[in-house]
C-alpha positions as CSV (number, residue, x, y, z in Angstrom):
1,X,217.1,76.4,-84.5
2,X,216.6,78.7,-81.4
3,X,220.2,79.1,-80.0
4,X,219.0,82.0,-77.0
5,X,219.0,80.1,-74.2
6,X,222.3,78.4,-75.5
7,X,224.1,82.2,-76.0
8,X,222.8,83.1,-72.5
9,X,224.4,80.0,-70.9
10,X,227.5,80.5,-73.2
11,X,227.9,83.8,-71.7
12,X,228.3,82.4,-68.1
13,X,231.2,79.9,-69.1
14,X,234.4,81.3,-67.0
15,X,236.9,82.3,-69.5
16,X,239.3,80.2,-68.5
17,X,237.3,77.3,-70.3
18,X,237.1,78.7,-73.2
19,X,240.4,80.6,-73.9
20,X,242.2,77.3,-73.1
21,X,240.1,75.3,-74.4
22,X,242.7,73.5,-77.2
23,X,244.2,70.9,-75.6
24,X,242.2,68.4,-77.4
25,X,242.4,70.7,-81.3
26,X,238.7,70.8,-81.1
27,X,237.6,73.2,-78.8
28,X,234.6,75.1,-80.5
29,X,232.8,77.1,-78.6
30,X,229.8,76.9,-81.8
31,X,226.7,77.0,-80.5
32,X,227.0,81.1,-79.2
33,X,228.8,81.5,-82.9
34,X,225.9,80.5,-85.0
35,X,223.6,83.2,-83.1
36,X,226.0,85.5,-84.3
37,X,227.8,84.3,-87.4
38,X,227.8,87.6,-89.4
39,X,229.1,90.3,-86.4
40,X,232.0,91.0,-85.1
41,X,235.3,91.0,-86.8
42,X,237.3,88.1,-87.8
43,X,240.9,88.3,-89.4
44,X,241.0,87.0,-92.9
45,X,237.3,88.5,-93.8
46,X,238.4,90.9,-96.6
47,X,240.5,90.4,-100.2
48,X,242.0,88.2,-100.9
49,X,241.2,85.8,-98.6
50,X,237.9,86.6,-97.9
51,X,237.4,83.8,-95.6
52,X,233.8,84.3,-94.6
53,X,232.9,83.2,-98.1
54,X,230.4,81.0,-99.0
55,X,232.2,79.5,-102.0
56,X,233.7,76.5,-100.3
57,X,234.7,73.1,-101.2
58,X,235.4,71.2,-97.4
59,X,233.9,67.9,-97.0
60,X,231.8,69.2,-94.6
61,X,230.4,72.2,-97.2
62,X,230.4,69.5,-99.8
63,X,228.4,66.5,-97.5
64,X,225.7,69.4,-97.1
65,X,224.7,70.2,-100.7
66,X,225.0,66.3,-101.2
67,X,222.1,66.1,-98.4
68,X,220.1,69.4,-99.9
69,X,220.3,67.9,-102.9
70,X,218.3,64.5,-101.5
71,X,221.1,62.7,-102.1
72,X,222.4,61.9,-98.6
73,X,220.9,61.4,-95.3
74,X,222.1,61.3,-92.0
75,X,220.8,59.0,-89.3
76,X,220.4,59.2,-86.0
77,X,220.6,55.7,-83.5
78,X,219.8,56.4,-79.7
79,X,223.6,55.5,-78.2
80,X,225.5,57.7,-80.4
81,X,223.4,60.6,-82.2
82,X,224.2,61.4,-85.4
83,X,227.9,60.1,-84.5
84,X,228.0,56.7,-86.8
85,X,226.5,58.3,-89.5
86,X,229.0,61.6,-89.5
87,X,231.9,59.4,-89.5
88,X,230.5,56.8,-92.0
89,X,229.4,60.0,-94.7
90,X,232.8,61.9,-94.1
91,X,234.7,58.8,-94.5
92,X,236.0,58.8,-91.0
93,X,237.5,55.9,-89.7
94,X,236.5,54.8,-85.9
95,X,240.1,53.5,-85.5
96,X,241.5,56.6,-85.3
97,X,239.2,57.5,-82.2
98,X,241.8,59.3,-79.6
99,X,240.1,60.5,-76.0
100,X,240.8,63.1,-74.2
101,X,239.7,64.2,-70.6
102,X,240.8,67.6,-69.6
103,X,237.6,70.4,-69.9
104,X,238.9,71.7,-72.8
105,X,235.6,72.4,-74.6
106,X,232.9,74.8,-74.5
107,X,230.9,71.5,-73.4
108,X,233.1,71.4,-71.1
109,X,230.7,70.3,-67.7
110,X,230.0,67.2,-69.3
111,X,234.0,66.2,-70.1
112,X,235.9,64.2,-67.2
113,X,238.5,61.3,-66.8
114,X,235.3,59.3,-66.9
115,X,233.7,60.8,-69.5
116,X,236.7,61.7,-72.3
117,X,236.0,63.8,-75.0
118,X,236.1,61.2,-78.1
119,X,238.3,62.7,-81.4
120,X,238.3,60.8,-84.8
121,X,240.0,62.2,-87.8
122,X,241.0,61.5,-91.5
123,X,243.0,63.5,-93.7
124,X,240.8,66.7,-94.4
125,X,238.0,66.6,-91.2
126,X,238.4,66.1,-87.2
127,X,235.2,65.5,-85.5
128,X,234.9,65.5,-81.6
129,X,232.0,63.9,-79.9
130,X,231.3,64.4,-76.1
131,X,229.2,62.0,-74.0
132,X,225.7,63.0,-73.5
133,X,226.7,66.2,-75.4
134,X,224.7,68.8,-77.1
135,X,226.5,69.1,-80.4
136,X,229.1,67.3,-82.5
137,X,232.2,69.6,-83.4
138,X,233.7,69.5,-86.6
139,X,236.8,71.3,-88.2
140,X,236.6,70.8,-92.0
141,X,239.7,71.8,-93.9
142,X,239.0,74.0,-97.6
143,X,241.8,73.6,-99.7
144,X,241.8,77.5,-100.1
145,X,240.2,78.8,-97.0
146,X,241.9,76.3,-94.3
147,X,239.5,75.1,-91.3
148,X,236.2,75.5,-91.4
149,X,234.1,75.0,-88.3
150,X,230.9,73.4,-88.0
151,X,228.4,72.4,-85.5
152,X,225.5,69.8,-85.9
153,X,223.0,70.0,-83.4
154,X,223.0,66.1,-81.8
155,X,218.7,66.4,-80.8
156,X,217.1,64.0,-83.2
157,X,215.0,66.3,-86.1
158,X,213.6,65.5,-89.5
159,X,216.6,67.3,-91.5
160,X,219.8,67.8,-89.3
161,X,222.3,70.5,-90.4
162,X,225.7,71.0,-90.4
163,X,225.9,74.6,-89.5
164,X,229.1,76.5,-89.9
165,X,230.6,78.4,-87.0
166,X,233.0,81.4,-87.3
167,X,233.6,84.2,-84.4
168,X,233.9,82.8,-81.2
169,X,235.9,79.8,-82.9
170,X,238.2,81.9,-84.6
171,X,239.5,83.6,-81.4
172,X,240.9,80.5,-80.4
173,X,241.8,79.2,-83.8
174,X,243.9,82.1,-85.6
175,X,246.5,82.2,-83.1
176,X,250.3,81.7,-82.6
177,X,250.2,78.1,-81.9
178,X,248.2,77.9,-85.7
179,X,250.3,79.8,-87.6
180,X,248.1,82.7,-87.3
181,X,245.8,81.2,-89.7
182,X,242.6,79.5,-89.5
183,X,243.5,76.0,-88.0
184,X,243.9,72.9,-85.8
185,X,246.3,72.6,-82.7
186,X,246.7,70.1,-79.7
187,X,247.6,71.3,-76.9
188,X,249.2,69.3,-73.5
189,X,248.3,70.5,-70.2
190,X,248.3,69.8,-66.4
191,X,244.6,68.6,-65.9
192,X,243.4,68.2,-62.2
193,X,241.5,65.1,-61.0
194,X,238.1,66.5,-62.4
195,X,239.8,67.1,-65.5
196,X,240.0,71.5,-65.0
197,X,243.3,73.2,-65.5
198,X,245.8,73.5,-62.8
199,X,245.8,77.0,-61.9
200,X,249.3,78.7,-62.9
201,X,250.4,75.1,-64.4
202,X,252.4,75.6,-68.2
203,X,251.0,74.0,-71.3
204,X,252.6,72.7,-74.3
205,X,251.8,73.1,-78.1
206,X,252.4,69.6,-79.4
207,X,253.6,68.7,-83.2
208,X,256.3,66.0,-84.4
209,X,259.2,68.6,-82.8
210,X,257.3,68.1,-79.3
211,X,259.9,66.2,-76.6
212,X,258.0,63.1,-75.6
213,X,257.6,64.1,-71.9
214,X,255.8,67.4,-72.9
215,X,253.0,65.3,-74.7
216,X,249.4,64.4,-74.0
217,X,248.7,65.8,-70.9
218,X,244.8,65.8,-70.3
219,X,244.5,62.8,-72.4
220,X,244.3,58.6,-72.4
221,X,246.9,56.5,-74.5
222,X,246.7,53.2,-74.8
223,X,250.0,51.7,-75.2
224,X,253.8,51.9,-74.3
225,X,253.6,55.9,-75.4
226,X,252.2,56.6,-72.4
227,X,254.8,55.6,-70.0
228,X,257.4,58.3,-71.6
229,X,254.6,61.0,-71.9
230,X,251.6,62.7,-69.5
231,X,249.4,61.0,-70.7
232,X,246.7,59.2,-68.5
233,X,247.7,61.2,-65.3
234,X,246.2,64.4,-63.4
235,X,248.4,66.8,-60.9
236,X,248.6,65.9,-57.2
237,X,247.4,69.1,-55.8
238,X,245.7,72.0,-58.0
239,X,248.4,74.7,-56.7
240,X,251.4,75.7,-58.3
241,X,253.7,77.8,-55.7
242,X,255.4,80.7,-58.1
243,X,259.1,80.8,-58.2
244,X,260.8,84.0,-56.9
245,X,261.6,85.4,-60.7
246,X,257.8,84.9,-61.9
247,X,256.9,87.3,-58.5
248,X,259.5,89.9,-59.3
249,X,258.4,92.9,-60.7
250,X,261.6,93.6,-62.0
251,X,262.9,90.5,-64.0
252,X,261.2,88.6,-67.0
253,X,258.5,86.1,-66.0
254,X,260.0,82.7,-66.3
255,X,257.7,79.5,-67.5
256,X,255.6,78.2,-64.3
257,X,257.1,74.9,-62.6
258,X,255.2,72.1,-64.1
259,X,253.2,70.3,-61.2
260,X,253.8,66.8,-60.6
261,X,251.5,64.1,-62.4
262,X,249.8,61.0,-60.1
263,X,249.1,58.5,-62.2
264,X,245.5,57.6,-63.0
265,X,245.8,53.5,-62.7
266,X,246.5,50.9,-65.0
267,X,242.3,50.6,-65.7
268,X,240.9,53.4,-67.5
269,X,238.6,55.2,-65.5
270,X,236.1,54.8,-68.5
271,X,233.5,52.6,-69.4
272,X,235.5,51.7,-72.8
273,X,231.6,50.3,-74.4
274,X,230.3,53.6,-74.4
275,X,232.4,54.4,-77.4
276,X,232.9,53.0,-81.0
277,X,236.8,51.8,-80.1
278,X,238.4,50.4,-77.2
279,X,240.8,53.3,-76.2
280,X,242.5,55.7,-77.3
281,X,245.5,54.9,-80.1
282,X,248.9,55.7,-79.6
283,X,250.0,55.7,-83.2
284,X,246.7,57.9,-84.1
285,X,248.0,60.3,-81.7
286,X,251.7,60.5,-83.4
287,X,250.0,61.0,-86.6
288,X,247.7,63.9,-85.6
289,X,251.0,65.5,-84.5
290,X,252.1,65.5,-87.4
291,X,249.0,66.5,-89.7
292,X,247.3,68.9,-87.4
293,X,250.6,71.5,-87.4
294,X,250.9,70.6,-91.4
295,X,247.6,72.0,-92.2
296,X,248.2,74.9,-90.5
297,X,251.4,75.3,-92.4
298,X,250.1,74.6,-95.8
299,X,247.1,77.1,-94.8
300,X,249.7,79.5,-94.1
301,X,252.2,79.4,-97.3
302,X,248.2,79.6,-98.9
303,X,247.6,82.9,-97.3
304,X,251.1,84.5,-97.3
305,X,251.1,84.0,-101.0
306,X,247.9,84.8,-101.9
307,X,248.4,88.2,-99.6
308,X,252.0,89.4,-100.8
309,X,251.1,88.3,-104.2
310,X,247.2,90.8,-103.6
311,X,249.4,93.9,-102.1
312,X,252.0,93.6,-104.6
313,X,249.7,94.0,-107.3
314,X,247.7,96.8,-105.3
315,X,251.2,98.6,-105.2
316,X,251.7,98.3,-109.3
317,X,248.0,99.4,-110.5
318,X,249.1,99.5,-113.8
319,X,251.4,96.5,-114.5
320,X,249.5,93.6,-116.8
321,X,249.3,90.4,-114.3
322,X,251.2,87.7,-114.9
323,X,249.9,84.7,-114.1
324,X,251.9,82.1,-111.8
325,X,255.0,84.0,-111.6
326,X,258.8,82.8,-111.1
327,X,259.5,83.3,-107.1
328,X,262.8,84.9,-108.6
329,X,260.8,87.2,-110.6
330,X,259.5,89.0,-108.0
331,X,260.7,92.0,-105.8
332,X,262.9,90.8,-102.5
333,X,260.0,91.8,-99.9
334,X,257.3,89.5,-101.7
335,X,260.1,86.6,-102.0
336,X,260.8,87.1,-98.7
337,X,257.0,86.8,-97.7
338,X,256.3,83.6,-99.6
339,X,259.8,81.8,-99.3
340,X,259.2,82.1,-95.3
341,X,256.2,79.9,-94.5
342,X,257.5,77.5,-97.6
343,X,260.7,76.6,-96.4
344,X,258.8,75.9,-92.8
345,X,256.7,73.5,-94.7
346,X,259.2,71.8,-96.8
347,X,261.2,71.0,-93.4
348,X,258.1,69.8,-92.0
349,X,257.0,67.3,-95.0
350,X,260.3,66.2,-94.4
351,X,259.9,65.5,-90.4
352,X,263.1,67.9,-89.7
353,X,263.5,68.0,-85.7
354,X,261.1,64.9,-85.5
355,X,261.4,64.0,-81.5
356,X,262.7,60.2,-81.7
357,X,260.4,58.0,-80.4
358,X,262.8,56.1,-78.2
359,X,263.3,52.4,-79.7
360,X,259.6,51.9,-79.5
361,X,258.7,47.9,-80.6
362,X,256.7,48.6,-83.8
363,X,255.6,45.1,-84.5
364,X,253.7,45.1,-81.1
365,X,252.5,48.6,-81.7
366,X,251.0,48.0,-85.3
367,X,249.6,44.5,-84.2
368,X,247.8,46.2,-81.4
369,X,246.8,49.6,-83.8
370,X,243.8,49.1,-85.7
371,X,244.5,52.9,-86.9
372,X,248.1,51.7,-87.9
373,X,246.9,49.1,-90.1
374,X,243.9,51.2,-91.6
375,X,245.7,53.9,-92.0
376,X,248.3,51.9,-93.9
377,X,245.8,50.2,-96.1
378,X,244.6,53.5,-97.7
379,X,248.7,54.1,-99.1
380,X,249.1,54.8,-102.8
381,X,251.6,51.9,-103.5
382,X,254.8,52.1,-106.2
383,X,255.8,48.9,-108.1
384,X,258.1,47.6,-105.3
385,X,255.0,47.6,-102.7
386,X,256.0,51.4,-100.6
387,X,253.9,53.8,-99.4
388,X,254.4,57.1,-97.5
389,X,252.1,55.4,-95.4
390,X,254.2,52.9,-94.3
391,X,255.0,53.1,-90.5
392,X,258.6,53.1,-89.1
393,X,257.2,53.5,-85.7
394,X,260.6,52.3,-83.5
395,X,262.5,55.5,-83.4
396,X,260.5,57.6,-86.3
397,X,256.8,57.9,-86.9
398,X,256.9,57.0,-91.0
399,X,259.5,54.7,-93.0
400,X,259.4,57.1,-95.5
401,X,259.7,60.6,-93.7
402,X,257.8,62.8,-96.5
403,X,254.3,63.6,-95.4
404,X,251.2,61.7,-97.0
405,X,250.0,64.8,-97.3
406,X,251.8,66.0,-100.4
407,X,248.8,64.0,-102.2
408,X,246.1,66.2,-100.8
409,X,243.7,68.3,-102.4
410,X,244.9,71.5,-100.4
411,X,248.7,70.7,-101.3
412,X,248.1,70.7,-104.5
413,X,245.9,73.8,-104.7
414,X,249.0,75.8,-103.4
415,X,249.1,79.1,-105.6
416,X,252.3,79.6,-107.8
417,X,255.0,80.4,-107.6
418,X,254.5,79.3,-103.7
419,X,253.5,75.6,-104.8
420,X,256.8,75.3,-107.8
421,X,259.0,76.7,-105.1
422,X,258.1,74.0,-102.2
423,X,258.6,71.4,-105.4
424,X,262.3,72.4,-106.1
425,X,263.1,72.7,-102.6
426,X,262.0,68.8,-102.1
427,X,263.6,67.9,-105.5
428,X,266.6,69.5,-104.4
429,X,266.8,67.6,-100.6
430,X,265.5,64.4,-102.0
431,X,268.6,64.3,-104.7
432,X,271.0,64.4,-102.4
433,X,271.8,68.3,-103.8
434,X,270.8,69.6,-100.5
435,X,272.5,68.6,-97.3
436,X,272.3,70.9,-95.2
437,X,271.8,70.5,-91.0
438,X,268.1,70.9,-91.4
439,X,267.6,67.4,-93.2
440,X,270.6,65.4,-91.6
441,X,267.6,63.0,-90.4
442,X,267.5,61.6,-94.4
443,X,270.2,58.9,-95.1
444,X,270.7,58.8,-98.6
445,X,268.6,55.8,-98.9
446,X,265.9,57.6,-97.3
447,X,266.5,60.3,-100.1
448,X,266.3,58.1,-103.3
449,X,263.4,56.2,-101.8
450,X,261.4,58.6,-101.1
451,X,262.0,60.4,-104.3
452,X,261.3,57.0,-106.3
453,X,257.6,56.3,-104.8
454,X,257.0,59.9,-105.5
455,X,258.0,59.8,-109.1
456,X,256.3,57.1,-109.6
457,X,253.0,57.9,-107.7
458,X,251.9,61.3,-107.9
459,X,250.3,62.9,-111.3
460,X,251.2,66.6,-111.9
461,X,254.8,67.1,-110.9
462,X,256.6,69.9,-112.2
463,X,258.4,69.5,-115.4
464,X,262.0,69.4,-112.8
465,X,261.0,66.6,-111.7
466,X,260.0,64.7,-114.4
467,X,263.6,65.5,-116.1
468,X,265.1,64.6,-113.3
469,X,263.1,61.8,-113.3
470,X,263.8,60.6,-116.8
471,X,268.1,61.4,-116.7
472,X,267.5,58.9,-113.4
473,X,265.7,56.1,-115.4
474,X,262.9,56.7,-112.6
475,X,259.6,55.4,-113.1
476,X,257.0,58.0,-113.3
477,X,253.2,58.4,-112.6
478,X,251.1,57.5,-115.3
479,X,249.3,61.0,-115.2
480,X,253.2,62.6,-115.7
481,X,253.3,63.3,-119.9
């Protein structure tokens, strides 16, 4: 594919669109990348992460030796590309289709309140589709290597490709707001009437911890979410008047006034037929606030252990390996390095700090969330009928506040003693051991339920919890000797 012309227009794209370009968790600037995959550096490239590898296992990587190999196709239909067919091969659901309208893509000309930027997402791959755009952008999470980008080329030819994307991505996509890892953010800014960023105006990393009214700016929500949040609104005027201590030369810069939001009217200024869902789901936005910071947290207890674990063992040349160490076993430094981003991740399985949703009425919500009840559906279930999958959804996102995620593939590919350490920490909370501040949101009934469907539902616990599980007369997971 001849990508010149493409890296020339690139070029021109003001910065601005580009740098910012994350409110939405998909902003890939892709095309320019795959002219120039293999230059340039990127963070990550050497060992023991060696992220440019080839040797990946992303749905994305996987879907494209499936179609080498003859045995997959993609088609193509004249309203939506190559669209239908990503989503359908990926295993995508079009319920949890999200839009969102400020230019915060490298496709960015063609993005506007009346022309959103579509999003759909399941647990490993997020897939953003622009209207009359010239490529579909995918991030792909590896269980080893975290996201992934890709780009298929949306013109209709005899053998699409998903080609992966790597430089001008990861510039945006190893940052502060991902961990400083290779990953997934959404971002909530003060988008003008044509959908641009208002000069000087903050923005707002958004996750589960995110105060309601600090959400979703430069997106639609359909539903009662969007009342408390900034959603489906634009700035009244595109100038932001600097306070006295952001001019001084000689005081700290303090965070710009926020503009004021007009309403965009209770119709969407859309045409809702020209994509696969109505609008844009409340509850699939709470739940990518939740997953899209996870991932970027599992990526990173991933990498910190794999690197402390890579320069201890450059440090001691001549010590035998051992394999899957004790976290106690190791020197205080390389604890310290490994127990950090872990104990960050167990309080965020555990929705620590989640921002209450406000009484929210959850039977109206899931009745009108064709995401909720999908989502839902795909639960593993104990004997008594629970899931971590089941919604709460009136002043908590989940019934069960430990993250669906503990069941995926990149969870459980967590290097030792990393992965055995996250373990004890939950075993610890979830017995009531714990009790600290950080996990006052858990009654005890949240506690022993949430333990219980764990037990009983996920194969390969450690051999703590199974004890533990056995001295409590707990039912446990088939797979669990």
């Amino acid at each position: 594919m001849d990508l010149t012309g493409v890296v020339r227009r690139l070029r021109r794209i003001p910065a601005s669109a580009i740098g910012l370009g994350l409110a939405g968790c998909l902003a890939l600037p892709v095309l320019a990348q795959i002219a120039v995959r293999n230059q340039g550096y990127i963070p990550y490239s050497d060992a023991p992460i060696n992220y440019r590898s080839q040797d990946l296992s992303d749905p994305v990587a996987l879907l494209q030796k499936q179609i080498e190999a003859g045995n997959a196709s993609l088609s193509y239909d004249q309203d939506q590309g190559y669209l239908r067919s990503v989503l359908s091969l990926l295993k995508v659901p079009v319920e949890s289709q999200t839009l969102v309208f400020s230019k915060t893509s490298f496709q960015y000309p063609k993005i506007s309140p009346q022309h959103p930027r579509a999003l759909y997402y399941n647990d490993d791959v997020y897939v953003g589709k622009v209207h009359d755009g010239n490529a579909i952008e995918i991030v792909s999470f590896d269980p080893r290597q975290g996201a992934i980008f890709y780009l298929l080329d949306e013109r209709k030819v005899d053998k699409p490709v998903f080609q992966r994307a790597e430089l001008d991505c990861t510039q945006c996509h190893i940052a502060a707001g991902t961990r400083g890892v290779p990953g997934v953010l959404l971002r909530s800014v003060f988008p003008t009437a044509s959908g641009t960023l208002t000069p000087r105006a903050p923005s707002y990393i958004t996750d589960q911890e995110t105060p309601l009214t600090q959400r979703w700016g430069g997106w639609f929500v359909s539903g009662a979410l969007a009342k408390t949040s900034m959603a489906n609104a634009v700035t009244v005027d595109q100038t932001v008047t600097p306070t006295a201590t952001q001019i001084s030369m000689t005081t700290p810069a303090s965070p710009p006034t926020p503009p004021q939001l007009a309403p965009l009217g209770d119709k969407p200024p859309y045409d809702p037929s020209a994509y696969l869902a109505p609008g844009s789901d409340q509850v699939a936005l709470l739940v990518l606030t939740h997953q899209a910071q996870l991932h970027n947290l599992i990526t990173q207890t991933n990498y910190q252990t794999r690197l402390a674990l890579y320069a201890l063992a450059k440090a001691n040349p001549g010590q035998a390996s051992v394999e899957a160490p004790s976290l106690e076993a190791l020197p205080d430094a390389t604890q310290r390095q490994i127990r950090k981003p872990a104990d960050q991740l167990v309080r965020f399985l555990l929705f620590a700090n989640e921002t209450p949703l406000g009484g929210l009425d959850a039977r109206q919500i899931i009745r009108d969330s064709a995401f909720a009840r999908e989502f839902a559906s795909r639960g593993v279930r104990d004997s008594k009928g629970r899931s971590l999958r089941d919604f709460d959804l009136h002043d908590r996102i989940f019934k069960y506040p430990l993250s669906y995620l503990i069941y995926n593939v990149a969870f459980d590919t967590l290097p030792e003693p990393a992965k055995g350490y996250v373990y004890h920490r939950l075993l610890q909370v979830l017995s009531g051991q714990d009790q600290s501040a950080d996990f006052a949101n858990l009654t005890p009934r949240d506690r022993a339920a949430i333990l219980s469907i764990l037990v009983e539902t996920k194969p390969g616990l450690p051999a703590e919890w199974q004890d533990y599980a056995r001295a409590k007369h707990l039912k446990l997971a088939a797979a669990n000797p």
